[in-house]
BAZARO-593523 format. One line per 3 residues: number of its first residue (from 1); for each residue x, y, z of N, C-alpha, C. Coordinates in Angstrom, 2 decimals. Example, Ala and Ser with C-alpha at 12.3 -4.5 7.8 and 13.67 -1.06 7.14 Angstrom:
% residues 2
1) 13.19 -5.69 7.80 12.30 -4.50 7.80 13.20 -3.30 7.80 ~ 12.85 -2.25 7.08 13.67 -1.06 7.14 12.90 0.03 7.87
END
This chain:
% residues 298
1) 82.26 98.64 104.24 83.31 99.65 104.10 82.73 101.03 104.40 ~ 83.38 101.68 105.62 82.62 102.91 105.75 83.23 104.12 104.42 ~ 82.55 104.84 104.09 83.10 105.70 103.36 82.69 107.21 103.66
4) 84.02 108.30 103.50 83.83 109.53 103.94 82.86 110.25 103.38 ~ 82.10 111.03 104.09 80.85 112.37 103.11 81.68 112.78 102.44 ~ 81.20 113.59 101.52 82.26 114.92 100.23 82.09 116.16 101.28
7) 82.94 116.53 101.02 83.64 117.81 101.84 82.76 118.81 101.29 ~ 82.39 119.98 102.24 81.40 121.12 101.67 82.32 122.51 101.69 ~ 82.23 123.66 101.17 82.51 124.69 101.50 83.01 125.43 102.68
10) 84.46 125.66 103.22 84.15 126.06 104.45 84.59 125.42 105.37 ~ 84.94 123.64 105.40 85.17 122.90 105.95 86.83 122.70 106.13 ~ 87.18 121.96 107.35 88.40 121.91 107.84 89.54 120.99 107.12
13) 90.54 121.07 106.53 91.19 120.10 106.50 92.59 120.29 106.81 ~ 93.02 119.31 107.75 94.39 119.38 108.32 95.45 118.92 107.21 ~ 96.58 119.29 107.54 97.53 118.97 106.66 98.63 118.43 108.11
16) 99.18 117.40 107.50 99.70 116.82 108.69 101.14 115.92 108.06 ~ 102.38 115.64 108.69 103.47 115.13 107.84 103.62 113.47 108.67 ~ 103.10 112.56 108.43 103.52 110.90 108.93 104.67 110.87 108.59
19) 105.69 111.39 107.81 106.81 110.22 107.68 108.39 111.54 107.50 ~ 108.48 112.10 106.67 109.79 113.04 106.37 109.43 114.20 106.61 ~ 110.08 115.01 107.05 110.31 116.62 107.87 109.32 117.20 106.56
22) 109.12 118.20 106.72 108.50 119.38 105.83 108.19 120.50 106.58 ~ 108.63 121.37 105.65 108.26 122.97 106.37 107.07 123.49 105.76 ~ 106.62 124.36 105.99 105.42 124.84 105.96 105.65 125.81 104.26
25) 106.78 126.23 104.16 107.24 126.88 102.94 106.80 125.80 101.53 ~ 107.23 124.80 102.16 107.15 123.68 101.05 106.03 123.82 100.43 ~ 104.75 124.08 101.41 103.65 123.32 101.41 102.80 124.08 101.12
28) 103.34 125.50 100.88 102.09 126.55 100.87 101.30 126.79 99.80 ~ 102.10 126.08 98.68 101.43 125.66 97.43 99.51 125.41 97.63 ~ 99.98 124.07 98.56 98.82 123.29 98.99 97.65 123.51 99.91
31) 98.61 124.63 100.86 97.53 125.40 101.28 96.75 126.96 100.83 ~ 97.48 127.31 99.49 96.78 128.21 98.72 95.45 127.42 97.72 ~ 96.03 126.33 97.45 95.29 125.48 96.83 93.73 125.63 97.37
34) 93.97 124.90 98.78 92.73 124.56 99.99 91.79 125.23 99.36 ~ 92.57 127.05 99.70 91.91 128.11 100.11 90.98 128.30 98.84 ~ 91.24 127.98 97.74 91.22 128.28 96.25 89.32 127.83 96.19
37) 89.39 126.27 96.68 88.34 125.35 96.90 87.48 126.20 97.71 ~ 87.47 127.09 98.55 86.77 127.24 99.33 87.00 126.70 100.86 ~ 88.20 125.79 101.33 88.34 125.02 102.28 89.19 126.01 103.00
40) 89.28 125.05 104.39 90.01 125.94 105.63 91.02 125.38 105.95 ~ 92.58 125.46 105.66 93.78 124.36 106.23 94.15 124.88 107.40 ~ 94.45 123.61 107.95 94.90 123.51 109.50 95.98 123.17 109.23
43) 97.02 123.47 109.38 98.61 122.92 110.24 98.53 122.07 110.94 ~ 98.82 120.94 110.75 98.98 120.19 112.59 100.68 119.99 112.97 ~ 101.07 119.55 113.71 102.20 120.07 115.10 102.88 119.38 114.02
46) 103.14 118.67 113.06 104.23 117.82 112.75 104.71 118.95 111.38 ~ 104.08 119.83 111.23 104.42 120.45 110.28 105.53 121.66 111.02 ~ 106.80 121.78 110.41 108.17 121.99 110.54 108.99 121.23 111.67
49) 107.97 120.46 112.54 108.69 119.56 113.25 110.24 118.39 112.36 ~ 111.13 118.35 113.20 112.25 117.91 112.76 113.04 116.58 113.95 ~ 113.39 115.32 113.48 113.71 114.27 114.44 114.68 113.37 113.46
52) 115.83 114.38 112.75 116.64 113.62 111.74 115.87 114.04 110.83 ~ 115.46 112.50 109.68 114.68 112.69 108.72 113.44 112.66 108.92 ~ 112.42 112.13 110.33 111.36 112.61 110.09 110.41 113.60 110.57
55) 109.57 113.79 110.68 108.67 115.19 111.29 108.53 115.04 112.32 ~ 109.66 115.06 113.19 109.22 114.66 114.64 109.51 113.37 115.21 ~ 109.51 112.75 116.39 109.46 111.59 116.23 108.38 110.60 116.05
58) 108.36 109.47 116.34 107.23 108.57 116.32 105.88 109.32 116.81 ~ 106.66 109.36 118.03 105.34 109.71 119.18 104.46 111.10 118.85 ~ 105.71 112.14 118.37 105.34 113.76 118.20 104.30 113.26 116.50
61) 104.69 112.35 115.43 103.67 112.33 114.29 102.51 111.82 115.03 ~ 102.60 110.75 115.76 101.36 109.88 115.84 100.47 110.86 116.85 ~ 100.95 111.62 117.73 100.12 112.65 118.73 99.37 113.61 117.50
64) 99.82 113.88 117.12 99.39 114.81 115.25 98.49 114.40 114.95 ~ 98.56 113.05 114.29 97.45 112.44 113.55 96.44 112.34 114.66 ~ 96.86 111.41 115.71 95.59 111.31 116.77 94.60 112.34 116.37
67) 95.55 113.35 116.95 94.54 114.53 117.30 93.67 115.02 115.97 ~ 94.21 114.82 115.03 93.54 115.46 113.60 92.07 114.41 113.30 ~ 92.10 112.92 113.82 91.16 112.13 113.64 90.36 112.42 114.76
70) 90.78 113.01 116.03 89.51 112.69 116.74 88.94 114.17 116.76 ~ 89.22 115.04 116.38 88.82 116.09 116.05 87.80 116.81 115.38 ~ 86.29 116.92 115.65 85.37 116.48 115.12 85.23 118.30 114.09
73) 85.67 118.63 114.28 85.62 119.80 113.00 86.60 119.49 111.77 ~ 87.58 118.69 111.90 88.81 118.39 110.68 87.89 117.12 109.86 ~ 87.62 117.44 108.22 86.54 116.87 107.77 87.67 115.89 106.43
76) 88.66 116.28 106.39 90.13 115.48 105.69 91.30 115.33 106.54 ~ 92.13 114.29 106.21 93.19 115.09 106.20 94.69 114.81 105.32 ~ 95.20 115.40 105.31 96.18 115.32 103.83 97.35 115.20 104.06
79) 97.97 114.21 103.90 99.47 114.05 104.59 100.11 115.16 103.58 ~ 101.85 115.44 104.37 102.00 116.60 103.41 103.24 115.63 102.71 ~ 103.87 114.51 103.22 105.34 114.58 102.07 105.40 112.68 102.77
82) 105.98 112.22 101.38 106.44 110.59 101.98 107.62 110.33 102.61 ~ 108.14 109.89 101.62 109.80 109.07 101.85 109.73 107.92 102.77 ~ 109.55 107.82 104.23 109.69 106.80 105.12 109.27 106.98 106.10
85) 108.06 106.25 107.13 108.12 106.89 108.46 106.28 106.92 108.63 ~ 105.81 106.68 107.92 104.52 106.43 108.32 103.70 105.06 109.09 ~ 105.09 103.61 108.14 104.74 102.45 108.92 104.73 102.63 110.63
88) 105.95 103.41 110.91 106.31 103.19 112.28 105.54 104.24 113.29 ~ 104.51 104.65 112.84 103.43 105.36 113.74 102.01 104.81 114.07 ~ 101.57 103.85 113.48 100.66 102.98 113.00 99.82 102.39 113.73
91) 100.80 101.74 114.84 100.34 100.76 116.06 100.06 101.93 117.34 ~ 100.50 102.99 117.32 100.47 104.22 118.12 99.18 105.13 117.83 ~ 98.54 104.56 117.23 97.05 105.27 116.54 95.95 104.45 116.83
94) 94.77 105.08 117.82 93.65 104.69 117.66 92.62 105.12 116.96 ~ 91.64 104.37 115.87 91.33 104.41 114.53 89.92 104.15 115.05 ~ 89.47 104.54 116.51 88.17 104.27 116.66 87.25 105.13 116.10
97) 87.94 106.89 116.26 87.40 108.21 116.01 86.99 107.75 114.39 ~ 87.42 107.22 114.04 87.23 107.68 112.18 86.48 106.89 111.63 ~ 86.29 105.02 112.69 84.97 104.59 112.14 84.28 105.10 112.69
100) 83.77 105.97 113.30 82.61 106.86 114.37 82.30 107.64 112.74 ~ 83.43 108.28 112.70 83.12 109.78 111.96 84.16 109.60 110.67 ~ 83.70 108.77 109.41 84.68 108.77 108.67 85.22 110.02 108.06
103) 86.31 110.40 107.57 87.59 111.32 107.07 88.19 111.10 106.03 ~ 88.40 111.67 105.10 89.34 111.24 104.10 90.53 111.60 104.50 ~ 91.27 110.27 104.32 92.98 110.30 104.60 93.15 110.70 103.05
106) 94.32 111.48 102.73 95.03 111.97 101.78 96.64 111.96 101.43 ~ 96.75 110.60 100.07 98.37 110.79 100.25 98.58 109.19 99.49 ~ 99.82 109.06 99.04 100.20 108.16 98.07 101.85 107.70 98.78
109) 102.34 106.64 98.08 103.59 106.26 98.40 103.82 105.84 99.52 ~ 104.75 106.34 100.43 104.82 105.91 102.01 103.25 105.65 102.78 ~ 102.55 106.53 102.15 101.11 106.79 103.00 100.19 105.33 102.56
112) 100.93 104.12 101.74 100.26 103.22 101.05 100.38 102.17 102.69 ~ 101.18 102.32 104.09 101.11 101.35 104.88 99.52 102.63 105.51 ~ 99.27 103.35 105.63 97.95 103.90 106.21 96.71 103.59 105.58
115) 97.13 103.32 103.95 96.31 102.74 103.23 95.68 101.09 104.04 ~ 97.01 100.32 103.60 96.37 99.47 103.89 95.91 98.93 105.22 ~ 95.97 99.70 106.35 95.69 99.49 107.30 94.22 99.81 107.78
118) 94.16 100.93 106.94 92.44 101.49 106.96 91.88 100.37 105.56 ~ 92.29 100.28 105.22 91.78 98.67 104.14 91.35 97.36 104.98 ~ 92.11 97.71 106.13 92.12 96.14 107.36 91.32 96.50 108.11
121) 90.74 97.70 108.56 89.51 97.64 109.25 88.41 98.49 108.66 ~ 88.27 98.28 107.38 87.40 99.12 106.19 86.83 99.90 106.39 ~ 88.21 100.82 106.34 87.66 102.38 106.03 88.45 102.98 104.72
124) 87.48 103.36 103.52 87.86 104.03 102.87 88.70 104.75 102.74 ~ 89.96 105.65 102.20 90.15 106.29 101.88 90.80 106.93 100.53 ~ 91.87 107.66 100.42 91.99 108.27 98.94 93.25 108.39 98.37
127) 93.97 107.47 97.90 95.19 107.50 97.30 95.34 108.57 96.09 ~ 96.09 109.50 96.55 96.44 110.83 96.03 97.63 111.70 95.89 ~ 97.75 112.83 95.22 98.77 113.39 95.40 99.06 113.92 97.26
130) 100.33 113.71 97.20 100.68 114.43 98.59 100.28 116.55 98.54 ~ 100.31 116.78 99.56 100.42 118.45 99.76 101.74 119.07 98.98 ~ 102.79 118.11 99.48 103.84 118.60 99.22 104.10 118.55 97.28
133) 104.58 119.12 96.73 104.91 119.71 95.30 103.66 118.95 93.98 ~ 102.61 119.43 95.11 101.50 119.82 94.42 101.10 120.14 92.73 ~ 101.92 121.86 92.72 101.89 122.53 92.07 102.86 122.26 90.59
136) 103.82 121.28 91.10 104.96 120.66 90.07 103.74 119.77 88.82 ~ 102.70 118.96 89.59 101.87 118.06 88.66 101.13 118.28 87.52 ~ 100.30 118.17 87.02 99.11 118.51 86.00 97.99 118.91 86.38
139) 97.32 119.64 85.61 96.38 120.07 86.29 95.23 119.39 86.79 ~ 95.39 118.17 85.90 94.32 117.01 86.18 94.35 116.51 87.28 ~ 95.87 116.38 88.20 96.18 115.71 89.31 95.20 116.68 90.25
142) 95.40 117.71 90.79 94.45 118.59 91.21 93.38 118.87 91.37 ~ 92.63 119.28 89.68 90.77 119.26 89.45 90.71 117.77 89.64 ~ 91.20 116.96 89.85 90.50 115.58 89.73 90.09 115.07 91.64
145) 91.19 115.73 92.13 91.26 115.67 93.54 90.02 116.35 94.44 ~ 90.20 117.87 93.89 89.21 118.46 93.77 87.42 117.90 93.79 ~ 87.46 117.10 92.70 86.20 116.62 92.19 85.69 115.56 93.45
148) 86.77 114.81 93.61 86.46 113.29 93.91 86.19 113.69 95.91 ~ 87.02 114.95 96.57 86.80 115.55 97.83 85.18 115.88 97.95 ~ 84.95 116.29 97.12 83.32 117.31 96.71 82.15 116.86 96.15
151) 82.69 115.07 96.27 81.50 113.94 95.91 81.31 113.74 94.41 ~ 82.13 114.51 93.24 81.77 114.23 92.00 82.70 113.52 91.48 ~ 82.04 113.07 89.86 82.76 112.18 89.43 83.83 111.87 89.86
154) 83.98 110.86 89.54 85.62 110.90 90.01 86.44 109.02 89.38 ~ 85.85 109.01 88.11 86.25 108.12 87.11 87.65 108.80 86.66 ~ 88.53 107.60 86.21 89.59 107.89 85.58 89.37 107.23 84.00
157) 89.58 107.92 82.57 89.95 107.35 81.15 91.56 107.08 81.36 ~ 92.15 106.31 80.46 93.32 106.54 80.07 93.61 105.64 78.56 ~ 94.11 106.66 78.01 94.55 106.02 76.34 96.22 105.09 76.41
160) 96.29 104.86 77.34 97.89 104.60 77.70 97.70 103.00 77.62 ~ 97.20 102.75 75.84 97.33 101.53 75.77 99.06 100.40 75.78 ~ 99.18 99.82 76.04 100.49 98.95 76.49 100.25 97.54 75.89
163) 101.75 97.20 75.04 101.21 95.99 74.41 101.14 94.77 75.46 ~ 101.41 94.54 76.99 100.90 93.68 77.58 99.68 93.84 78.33 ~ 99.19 94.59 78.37 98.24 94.34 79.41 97.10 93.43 78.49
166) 95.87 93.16 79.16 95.14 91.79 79.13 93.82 92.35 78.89 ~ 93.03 92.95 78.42 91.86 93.16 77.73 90.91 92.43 78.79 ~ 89.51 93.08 79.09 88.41 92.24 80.07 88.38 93.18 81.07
169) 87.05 92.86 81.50 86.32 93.69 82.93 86.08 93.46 84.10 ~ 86.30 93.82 84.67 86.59 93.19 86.15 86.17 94.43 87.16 ~ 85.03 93.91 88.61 84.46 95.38 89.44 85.20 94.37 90.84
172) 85.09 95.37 91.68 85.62 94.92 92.91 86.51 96.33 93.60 ~ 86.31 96.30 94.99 86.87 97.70 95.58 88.40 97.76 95.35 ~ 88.97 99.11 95.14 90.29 98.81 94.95 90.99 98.81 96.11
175) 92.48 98.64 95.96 93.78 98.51 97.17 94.69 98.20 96.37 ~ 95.59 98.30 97.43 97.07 98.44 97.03 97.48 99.68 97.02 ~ 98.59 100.38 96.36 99.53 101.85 96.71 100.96 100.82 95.91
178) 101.72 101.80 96.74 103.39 101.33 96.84 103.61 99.90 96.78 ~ 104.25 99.61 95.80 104.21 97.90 95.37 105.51 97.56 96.79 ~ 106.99 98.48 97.13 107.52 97.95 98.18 107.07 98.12 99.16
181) 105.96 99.22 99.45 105.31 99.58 100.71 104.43 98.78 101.65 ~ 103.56 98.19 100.58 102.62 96.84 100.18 103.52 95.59 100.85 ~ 104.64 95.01 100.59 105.23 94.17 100.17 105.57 94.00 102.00
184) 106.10 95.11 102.39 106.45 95.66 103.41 105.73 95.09 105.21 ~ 104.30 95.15 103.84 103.22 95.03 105.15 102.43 93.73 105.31 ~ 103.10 92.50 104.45 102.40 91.14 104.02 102.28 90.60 104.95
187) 101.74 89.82 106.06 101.86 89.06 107.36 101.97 89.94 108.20 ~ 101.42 91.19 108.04 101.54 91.89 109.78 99.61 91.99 109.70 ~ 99.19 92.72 110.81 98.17 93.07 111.30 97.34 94.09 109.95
190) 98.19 94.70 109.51 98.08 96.09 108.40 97.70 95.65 107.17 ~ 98.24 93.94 107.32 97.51 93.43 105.44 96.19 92.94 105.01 ~ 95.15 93.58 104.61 93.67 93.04 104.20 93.61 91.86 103.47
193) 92.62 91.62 103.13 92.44 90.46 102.47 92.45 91.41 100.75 ~ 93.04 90.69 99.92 93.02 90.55 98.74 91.86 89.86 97.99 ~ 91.28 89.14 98.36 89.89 88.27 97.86 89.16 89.19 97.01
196) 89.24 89.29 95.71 87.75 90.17 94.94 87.90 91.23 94.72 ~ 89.43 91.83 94.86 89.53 93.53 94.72 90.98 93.66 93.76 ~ 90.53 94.39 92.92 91.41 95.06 92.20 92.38 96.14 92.75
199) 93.52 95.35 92.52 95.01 95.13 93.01 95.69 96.43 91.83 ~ 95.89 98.05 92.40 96.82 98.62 91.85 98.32 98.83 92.31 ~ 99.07 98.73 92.17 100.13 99.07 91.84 101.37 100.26 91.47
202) 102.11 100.75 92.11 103.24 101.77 91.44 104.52 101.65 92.16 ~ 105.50 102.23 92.16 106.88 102.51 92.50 107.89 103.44 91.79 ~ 108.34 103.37 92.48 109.63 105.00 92.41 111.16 103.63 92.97
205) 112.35 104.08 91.95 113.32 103.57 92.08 113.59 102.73 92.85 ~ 113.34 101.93 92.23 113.27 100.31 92.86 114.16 99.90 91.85 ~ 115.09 98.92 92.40 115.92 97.51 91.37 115.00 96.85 91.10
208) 115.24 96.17 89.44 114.25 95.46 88.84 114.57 93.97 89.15 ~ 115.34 93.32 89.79 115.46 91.94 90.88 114.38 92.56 91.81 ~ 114.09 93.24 92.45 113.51 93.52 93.97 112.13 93.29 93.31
211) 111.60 94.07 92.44 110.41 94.24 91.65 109.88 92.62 91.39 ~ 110.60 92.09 90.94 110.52 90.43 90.57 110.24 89.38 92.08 ~ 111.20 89.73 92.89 111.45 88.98 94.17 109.85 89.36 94.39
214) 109.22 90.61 94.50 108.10 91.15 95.37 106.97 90.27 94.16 ~ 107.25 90.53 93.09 106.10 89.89 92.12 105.86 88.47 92.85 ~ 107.19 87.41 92.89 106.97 86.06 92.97 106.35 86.48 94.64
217) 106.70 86.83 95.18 106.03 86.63 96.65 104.52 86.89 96.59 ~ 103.94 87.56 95.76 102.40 87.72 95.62 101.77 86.81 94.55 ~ 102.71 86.37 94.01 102.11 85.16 93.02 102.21 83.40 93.95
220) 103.39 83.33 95.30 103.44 82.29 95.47 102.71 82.28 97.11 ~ 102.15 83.86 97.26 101.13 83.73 98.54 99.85 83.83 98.01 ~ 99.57 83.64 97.02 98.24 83.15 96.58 97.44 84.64 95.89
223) 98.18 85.68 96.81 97.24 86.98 96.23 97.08 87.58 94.95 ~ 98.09 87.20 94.10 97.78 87.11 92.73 96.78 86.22 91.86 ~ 96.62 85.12 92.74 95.23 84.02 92.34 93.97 84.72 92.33
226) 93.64 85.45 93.55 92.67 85.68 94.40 91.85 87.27 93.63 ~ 92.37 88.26 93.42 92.22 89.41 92.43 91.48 89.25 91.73 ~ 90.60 90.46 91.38 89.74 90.55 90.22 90.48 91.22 88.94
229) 91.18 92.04 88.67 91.88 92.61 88.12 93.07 93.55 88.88 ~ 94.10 93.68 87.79 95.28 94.29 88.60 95.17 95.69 86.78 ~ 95.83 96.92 88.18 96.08 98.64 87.86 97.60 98.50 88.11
232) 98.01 99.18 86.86 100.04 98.70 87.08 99.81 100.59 86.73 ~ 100.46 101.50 87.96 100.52 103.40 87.50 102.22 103.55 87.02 ~ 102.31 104.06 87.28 103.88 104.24 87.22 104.99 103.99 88.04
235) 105.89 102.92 86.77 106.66 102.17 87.72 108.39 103.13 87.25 ~ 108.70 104.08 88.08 109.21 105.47 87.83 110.61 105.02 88.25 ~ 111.61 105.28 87.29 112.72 105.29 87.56 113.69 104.29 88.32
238) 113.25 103.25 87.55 114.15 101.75 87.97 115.09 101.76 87.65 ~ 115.61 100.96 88.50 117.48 100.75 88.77 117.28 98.98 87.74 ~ 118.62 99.10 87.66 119.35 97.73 87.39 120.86 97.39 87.87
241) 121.05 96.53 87.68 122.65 95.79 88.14 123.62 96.50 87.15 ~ 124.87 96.17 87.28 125.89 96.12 85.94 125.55 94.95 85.11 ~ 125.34 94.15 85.19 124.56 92.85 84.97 123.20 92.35 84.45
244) 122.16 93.39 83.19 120.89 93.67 83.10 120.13 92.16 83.96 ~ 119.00 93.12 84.54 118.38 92.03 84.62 117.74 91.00 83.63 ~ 117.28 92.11 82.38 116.91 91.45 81.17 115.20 92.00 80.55
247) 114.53 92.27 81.79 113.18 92.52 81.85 112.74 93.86 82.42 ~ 111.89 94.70 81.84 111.30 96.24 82.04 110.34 95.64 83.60 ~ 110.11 96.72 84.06 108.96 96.02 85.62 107.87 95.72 85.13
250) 107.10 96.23 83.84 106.34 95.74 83.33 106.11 94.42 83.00 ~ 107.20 94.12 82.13 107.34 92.85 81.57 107.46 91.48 83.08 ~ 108.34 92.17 84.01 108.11 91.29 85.23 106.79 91.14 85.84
253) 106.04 92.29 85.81 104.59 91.68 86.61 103.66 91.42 85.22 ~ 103.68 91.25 83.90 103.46 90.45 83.17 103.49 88.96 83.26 ~ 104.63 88.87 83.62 104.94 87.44 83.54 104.28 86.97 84.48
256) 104.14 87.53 85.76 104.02 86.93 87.11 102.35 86.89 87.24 ~ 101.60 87.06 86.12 100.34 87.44 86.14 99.62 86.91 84.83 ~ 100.67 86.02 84.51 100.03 85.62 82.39 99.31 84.26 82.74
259) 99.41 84.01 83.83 98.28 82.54 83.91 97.22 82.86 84.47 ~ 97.02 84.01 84.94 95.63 84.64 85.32 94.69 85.20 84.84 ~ 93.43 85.00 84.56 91.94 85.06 83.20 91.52 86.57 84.04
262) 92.35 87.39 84.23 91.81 88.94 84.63 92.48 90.10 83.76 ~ 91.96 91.36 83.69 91.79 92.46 82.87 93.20 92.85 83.82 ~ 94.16 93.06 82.90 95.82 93.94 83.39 95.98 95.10 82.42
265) 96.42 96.07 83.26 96.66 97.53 82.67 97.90 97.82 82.91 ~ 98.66 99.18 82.05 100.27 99.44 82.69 100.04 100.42 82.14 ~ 101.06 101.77 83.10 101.33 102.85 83.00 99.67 103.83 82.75
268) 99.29 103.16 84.22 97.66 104.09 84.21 98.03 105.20 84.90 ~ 97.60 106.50 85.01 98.12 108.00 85.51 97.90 108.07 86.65 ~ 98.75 106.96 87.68 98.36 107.62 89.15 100.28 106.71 89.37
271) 100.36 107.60 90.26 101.66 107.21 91.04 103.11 108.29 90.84 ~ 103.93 108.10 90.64 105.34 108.80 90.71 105.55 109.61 89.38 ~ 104.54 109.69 88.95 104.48 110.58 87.27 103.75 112.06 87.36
274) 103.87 112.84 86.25 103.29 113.94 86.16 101.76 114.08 86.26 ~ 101.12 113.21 85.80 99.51 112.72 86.30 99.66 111.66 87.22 ~ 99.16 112.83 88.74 99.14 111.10 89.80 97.31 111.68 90.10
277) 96.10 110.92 89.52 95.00 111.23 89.96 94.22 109.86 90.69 ~ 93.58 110.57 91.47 92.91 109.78 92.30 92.31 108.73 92.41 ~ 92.51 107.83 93.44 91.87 106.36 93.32 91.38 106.40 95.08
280) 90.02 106.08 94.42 89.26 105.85 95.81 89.40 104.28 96.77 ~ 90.46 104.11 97.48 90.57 102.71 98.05 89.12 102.50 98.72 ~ 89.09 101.07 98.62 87.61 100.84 98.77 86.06 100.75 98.97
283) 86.13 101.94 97.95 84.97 101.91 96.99 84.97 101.23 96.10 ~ 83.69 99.93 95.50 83.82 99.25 94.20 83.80 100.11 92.94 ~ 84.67 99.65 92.36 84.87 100.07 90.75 85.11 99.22 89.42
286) 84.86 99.93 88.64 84.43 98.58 87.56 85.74 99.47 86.38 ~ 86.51 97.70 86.35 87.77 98.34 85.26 87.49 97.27 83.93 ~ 87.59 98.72 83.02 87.07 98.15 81.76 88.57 97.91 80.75
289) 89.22 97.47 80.12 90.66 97.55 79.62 90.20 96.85 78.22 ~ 90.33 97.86 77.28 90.10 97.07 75.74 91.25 98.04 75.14 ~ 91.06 97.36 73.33 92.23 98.13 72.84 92.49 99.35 72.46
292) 90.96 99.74 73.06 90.98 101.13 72.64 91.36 102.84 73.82 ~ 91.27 102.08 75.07 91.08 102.60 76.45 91.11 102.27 77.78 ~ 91.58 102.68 78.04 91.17 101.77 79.82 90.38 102.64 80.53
295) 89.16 102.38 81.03 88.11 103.03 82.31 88.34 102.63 83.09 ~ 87.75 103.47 83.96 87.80 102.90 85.77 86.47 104.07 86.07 ~ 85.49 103.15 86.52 84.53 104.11 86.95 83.80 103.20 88.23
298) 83.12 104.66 88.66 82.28 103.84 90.53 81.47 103.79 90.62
END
């Protein structure tokens, strides 16, 4: 797994939009931020670009990114906003520049099909807050981002004990993002192997049938067998029928996971919540889950 240097003083990082429009107003949060660090933000072309809902079209994001990876002074780069629109740039990207010269990609949610695609030809990168409403989060979401860019610590605690999760330790590189994003990308070119890596998890308004349908499909393609431990972040603002389904999303990937002898966590501080902090996709990490705490350290 190649993995990116820590960013130094001074250094470039593009801010770039894969999937929904964003203006530069949005974002300036993120680029006061940069500046704050000591870093230098770049704009790239997709920023106020407009094609309906996304930044441009296919071709105008993926010319963006190109250029931001083969670009040998841009030392990150940070998507600025999700929603939809990152799968469909994907196959339009050559990913030779970045095993040459690894980069930290930057970004959570939609950005979980870039995830796992740099998971499929192992390259690290950093499931994180987006650019975009930055400043809305905690401060932890931030200094933690901060830390983990600049080579330091970059362990997560969390006291957010939950009466299901499953106690036990389990190391192995992480993956996963967006549980429909994920789900999205099962049998294409973009899906890694699951074998030995701790499997996190989150979502934003999802029906709790869909949540279930996606559970049994990873329990009856084997990738729930295969895991060292599973990270459940925040599963934010679920829908139901007129009709309850009956079960919290928790309690569904509980179930879908109670015949398995591995360490399960819920509602750990990364994903669609006020603490979304950083998780280094594959780098090994060792998750510790007792009744007193959950660790995650590298």
């Amino acid at each position: 797994m190649s993995l990116p240097p820590p960013l130094q003083t001074g250094d470039q990082v593009a801010i770039i939009a894969t999937a929904r429009y964003i203006s530069k107003a949005e974002i300036q949060p993120a680029i006061d931020l940069l500046k704050s660090w000591g870093l230098k933000p770049i704009l790239g072309s997709s920023i106020g670009q407009q094609e309906h809902q996304f930044a441009g079209s296919d071709q105008e994001r993926a010319k963006d990114f190109q250029n931001q990876l083969d670009h040998p002074d841009i030392k990150a780069i940070w998507c600025a906003k999700g929603g939809y629109g990152s799968v469909r740039i994907i196959d339009h990207i050559d990913f030779s520049s970045l095993k040459k010269q690894p980069k930290w990609i930057i970004g959570y949610s939609d950005v979980t099909a870039i995830h796992m695609h740099l998971q499929s030809i192992e390259i690290a990168s950093l499931h994180a807050q987006m650019a975009f409403d930055i400043e809305a989060k905690s401060n932890s979401t931030s200094t933690q981002l901060q830390k983990v860019l600049f080579g330091e610590n970059a362990g997560i605690s969390s006291q957010n004990i939950h009466p299901l999760q499953k106690n036990g330790t389990a190391s192995g590189e992480i993956i996963g993002g967006n549980l429909s994003v994920l789900y999205s990308l099962l049998g294409s070119s973009s899906a890694p192997s699951f074998k030995g890596k701790i499997l996190f998890l989150e979502d934003l308004d999802e029906y709790l049938y869909h949540i279930d349908r996606i559970m049994q499909n990873l329990k009856r393609s084997g990738i729930l067998k295969v895991i060292k431990g599973l990270i459940v972040g925040g599963m934010t603002q679920m829908n139901d029928n007129t009709v309850p389904f009956g079960k919290t999303a928790e309690e569904i990937i509980s179930e879908a996971v109670q015949v398995y002898d591995y360490p399960v966590c819920f509602q750990f501080p990364v994903g669609h919540t006020q603490d979304n902090l950083p998780l280094i996709f594959g780098k090994v990490a060792r998750l510790e889950v007792s009744s007193s705490q959950i660790q995650l350290t590298y």
